[in-house]
N, C-alpha and C positions, 0 to 999 in steps of 0.2 A: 849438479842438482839445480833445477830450474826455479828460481823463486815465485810466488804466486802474488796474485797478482788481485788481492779487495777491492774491486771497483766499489760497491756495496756502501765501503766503510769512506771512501773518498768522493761521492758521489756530489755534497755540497761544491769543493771545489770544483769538480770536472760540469758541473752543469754551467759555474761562472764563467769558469776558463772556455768553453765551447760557445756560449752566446758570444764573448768575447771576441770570439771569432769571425761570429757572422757579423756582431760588429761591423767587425774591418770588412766586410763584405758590403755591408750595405752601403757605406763609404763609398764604396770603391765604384760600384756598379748601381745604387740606388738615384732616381732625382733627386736634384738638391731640394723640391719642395718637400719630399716625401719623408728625407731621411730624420729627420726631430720626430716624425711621429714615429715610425717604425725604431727608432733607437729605445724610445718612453717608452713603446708595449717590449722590445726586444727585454731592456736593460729592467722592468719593473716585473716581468713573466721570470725574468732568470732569479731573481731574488725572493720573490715568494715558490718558487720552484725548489732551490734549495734550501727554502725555512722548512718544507716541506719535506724534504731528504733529511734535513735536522733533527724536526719533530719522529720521525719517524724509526730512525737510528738512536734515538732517546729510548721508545719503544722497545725495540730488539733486545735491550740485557745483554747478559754474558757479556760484563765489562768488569775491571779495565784490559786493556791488553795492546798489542805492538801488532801493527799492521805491515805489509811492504818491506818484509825482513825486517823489522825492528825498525824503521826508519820514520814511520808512522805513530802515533798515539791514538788508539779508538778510548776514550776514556769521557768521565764525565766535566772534565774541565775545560777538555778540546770543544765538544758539544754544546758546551754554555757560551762559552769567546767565539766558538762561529753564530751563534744564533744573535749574541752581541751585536757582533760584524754586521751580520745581514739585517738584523731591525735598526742598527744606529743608519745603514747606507743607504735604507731606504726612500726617507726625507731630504737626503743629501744627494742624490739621483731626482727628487721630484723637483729639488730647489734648481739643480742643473738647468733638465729641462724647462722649468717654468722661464728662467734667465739665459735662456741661450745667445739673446743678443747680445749681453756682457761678455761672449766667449769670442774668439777668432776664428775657432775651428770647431764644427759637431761632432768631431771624432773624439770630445772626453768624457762619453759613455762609452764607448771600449775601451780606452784609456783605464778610466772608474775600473772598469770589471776586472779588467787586466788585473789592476793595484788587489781588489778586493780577492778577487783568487788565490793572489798572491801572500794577503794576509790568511786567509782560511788554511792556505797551509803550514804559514808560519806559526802560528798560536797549538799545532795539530804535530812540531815538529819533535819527532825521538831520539833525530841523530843531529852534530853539530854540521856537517853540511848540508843535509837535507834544510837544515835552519838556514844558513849562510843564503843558500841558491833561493827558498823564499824572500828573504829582508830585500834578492837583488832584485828579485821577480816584482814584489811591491814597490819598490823605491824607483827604478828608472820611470814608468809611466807618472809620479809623482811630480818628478823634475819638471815631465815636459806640461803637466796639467799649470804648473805654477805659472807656465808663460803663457797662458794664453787667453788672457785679460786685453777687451777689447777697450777704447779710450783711455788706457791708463797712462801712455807712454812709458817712458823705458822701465817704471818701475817692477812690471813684472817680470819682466828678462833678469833686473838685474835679484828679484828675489829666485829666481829659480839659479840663477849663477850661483848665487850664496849659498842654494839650498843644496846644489849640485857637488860645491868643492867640498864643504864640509858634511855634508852625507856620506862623499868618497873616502873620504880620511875617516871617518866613525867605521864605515865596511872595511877598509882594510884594517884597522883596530883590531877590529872585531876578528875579521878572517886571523890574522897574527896570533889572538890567544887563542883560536882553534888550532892553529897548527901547534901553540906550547902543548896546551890539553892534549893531545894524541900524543905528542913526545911524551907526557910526562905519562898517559895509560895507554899506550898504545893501540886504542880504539877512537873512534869518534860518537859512541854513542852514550848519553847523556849521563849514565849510570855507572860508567866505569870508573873505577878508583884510581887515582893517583898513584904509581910508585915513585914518584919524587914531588916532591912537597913543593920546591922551589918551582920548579916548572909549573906544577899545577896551580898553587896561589896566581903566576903571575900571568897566566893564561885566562884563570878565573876573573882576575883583575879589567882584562883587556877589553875580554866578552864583554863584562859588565858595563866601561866606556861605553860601546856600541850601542848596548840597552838604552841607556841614562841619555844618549843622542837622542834618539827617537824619541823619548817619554819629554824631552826637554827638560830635563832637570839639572840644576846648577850644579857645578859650572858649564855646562852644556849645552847652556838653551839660549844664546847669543840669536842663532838662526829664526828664534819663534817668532816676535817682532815684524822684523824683516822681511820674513816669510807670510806670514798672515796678515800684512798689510799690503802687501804686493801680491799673491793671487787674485785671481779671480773669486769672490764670497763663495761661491758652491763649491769650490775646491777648495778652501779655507775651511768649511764646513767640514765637509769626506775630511781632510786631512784632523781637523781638531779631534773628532768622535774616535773615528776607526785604528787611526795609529796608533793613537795611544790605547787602546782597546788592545789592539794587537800586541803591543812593546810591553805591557803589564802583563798579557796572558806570559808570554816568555817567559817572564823575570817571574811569575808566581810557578811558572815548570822548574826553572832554573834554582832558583835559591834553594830550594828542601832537600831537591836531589842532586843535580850534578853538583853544588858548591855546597854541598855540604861538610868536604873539607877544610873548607877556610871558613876563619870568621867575620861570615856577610852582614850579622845585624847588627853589630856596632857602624859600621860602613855605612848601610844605607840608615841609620838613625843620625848620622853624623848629615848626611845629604837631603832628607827630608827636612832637616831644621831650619838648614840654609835655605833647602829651596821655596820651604813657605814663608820666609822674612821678605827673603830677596823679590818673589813676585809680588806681594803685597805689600812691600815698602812703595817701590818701582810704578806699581799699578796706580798708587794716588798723585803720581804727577802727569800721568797719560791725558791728553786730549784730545785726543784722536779713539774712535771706540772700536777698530778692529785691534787696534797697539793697546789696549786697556783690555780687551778678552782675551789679547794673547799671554800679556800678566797673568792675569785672570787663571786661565791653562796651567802656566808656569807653577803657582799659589794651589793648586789644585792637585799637580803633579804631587807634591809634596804631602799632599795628603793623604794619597794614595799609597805613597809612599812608607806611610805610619803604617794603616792596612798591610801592608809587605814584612812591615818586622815581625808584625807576632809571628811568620813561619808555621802556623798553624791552619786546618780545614776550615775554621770557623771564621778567621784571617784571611783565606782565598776568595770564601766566599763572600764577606763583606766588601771588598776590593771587586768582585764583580759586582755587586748591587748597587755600588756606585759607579762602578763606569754605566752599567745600565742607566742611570738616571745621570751621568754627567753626557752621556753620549749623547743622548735625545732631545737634553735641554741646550747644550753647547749646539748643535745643528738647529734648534728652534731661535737661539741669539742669535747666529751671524746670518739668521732668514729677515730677521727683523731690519739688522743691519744693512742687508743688500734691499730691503724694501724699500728703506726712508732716501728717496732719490728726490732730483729735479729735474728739470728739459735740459735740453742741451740748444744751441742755435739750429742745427742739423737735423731735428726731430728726432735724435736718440734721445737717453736720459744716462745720468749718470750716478752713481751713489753717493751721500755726504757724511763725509768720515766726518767732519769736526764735529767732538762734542758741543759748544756752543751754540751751532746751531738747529739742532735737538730742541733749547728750548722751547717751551711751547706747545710741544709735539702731544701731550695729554690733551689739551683743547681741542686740536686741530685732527689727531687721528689716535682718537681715545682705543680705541680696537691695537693700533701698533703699541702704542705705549704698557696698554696692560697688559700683554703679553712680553713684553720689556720686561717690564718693572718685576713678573712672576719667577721669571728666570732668574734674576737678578737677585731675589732675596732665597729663589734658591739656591744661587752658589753664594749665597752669604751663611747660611745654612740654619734657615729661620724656621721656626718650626710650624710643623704641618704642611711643608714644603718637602721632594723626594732629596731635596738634597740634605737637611736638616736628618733624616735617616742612614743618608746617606754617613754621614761623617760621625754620629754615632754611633752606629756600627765598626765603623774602621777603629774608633776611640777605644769602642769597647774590647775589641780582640788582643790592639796593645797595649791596653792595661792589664789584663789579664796576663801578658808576659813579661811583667814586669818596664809595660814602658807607661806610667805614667807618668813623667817629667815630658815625654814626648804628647801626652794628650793635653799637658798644660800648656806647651807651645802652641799646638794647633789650636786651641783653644782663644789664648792671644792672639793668632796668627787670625783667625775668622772673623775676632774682635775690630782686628785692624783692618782688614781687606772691605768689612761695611762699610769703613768711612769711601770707598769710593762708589762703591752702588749704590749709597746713597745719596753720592756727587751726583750718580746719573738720575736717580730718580726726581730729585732735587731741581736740577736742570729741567727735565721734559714737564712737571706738575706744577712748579711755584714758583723760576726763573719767569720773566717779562719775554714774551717773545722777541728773538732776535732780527735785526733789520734786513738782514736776508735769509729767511726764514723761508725754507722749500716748497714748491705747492708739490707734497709728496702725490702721487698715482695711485690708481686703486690696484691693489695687491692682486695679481694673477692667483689663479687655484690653486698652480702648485706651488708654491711657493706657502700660500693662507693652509695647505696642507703640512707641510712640513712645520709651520709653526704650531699646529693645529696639536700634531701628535708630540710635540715636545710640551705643550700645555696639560694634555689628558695624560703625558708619565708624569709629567712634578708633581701634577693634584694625587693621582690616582696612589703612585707611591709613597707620598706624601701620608694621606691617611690612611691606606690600606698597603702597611712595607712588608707584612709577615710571611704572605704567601710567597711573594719571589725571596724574602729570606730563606725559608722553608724550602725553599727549593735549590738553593743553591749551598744550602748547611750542609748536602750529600755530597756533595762533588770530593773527587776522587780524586787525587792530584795527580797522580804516577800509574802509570800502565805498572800492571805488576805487583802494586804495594797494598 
């Protein structure tokens, strides 16, 4: 029996993964003058091309169900985490281009689509190796986007080395409780029950590692640091938004249904705790602002986190309304970030990580700063802000399953992580301007765009959260259910 074959239902990925291609094509055989522009229309046509196979597969009905022999999920949760995907990459693809001089290479918009393909089908995945061959599909183009940071010296080589050894130990982790998982149900698809408990807990356990790698959550998030201060900002970007976008849609497929044998919410309530103290303790001694948003992430993670215990629809969907609003604002911050540069001797420019000297920066380019400053009280989660909705929502879903002692922590935990955005806000508005104080550039388009659309979700979600509530109240977890 021949299995058939839903183009239809997979069509957001196959449009990424095929631009993707000509990518490399244009690479290969395009002038060097021509290929930034032709990458920007290739790489920005392929992304509203599949919001558009999104939107449209939203349409169609007759959901949930198993695509690809059961290997696939056409459901309503697949459909939200790609649409995720594609609106958090799209700023993160303008910021690319707009900064390609920072890069080494213009091959990391095929690279981008590679990774993003790659996620579209992991978030989309019904069986554990269909899952597995996504995480490797997005991950390798990852590695090499991290080294290719131009003026940095060795730092982005050796962030993509770090990023590299321990991503490979998280995949084979991961691969390892799939292979328990099939021993203990002799299937590999997400739904099957365990007949042995020992195997299956410890299989369950291993996946889970692997998830917790990605999402960076403690103790597992050594790499974010590291990582995020050693890319190149556009890749730091794509990386902050989408991965984690992606590593949460899993973990919200994974925990209801395939681990529903074990007990996961004491687990990740134990992990969430940690990991919102640990990034928010951590984060107020940062002085450096791309190592202060990677805390920042970390602290965030954790919150997300909380969203994941309640195990509940109304708990999936609040967990996507914030990554929607952490996506857009996280890629509108580290735009800001790669903006605030100086000259260099050579007539490049380079970016100024130290916080200190930011001072100032309100006087001197009141336009960077308050878009700063907006993002910033939104991941403090200030109200009227999308992230202030944000974390009420995720609060709300786990108290309602009995976790509020978890919403007093994040509560304290948001409490405390102000005191550093307010370090930063503090610094660029009422700090004395510092002696080497940058004469920052005027911000190229794409780049003021990607800050643009992370400004217009914090407001927009901010005071108007109901509709994307509303719309994500419906989602469907499970093919089938």
């Amino acid at each position: 029996m021949n299995p058939s074959v839903e183009y239809a239902e997979i069509a957001p990925a196959l449009i990424v993964f095929g631009a993707a291609i000509l990518g490399v094509l244009v690479e290969a055989f395009a002038p060097a003058g021509l290929r930034a522009k032709m990458h920007a229309v290739l790489g920005g046509g392929a992304v509203f091309a599949a919001l558009i196979a999104v939107a449209l597969l939203a349409d169609a009905g007759a959901r949930p169900r198993a695509v690809l022999a059961g290997s696939v999920a056409d459901d309503g949760l697949s459909l939200a985490l790609q649409g995720l995907l594609l609106v958090s990459t799209l700023p993160a693809l303008a910021l690319m281009v707009g900064r390609y001089d920072s890069l080494t290479h213009t091959e990391a918009v095929p690279l981008t689509l590679f990774a993003l393909g790659g996620m579209l089908a992991f978030v989309s995945a019904q069986d554990l190796l269909t899952l597995f061959v996504a995480l490797e599909v997005f991950s390798l183009p990852l590695y090499l986007l991290c080294a290719l940071a131009k003026r940095r010296g060795l730092l982005p080589l050796e962030a993509a080395l770090k990023y590299f050894l321990l991503g490979a130990f998280s995949s084979a982790i991961l691969l390892f409780g799939v292979a328990l998982r099939f021993a203990a149900t002799g299937s590999t698809s997400l739904a099957a029950v365990p007949q042995d408990a020992v195997l299956g807990t410890l299989g369950a356990a291993l996946i889970g590692v692997g998830l917790l790698f990605k999402v960076g959550a403690v103790p597992f998030h050594s790499w974010v640091p590291d990582v995020y201060q050693g890319a190149p900002t556009p890749v730091t970007a794509f990386m902050a938004a989408a991965t984690k976008i992606a590593a949460f849609g899993v973990i919200l497929r994974l925990t209801p249904i395939a681990f529903r044998d074990v007990p996961w919410r004491p687990v990740i309530a134990v992990v969430a705790v940690v990991t919102v103290i640990v990034g928010s303790v951590i984060a107020v001694t940062q002085s450096d602002v791309k190592r202060l948003l990677a805390y920042s992430a970390i602290a965030h993670t954790g919150f997300l986190l909380i969203g994941v215990y309640a195990g509940t629809v109304r708990g999936t969907g609040a967990v996507c309304f914030y990554l929607a609003v952490y996506g857009l604002s996280t890629v509108g911050a580290f735009a800001v970030a790669g903006a605030v540069r100086e000259s260099r001797p050579d007539g490049g420019t380079v970016e100024v990580g130290d916080l200190d000297r930011w001072a100032g920066l309100g006087r001197t380019r009141p336009w960077l700063a308050g878009a700063m400053a907006l993002f910033l009280l939104s991941f403090a989660g200030i109200p009227l802000t999308g992230g202030f909705a944000g974390k009420f929502a995720v609060f709300t879903a786990a108290a309602q399953r009995g976790g509020g002692w978890l919403v007093v922590v994040g509560v304290l935990a948001s409490a405390l992580a102000a005191v550093f955005y307010i370090r930063v806000l503090m610094t660029m508005y009422f700090a004395p301007p510092h002696e080497f104080a940058p004469d920052v550039p005027r911000v190229d388009p794409m780049t003021g765009f990607a800050i643009a659309l992370g400004i217009v979700a914090v407001v927009a979600l901010g005071l108007f959260p109901q509709p994307l509530l509303d719309l994500f109240a419906d989602i469907t977890v499970f093919s089938g259910r």
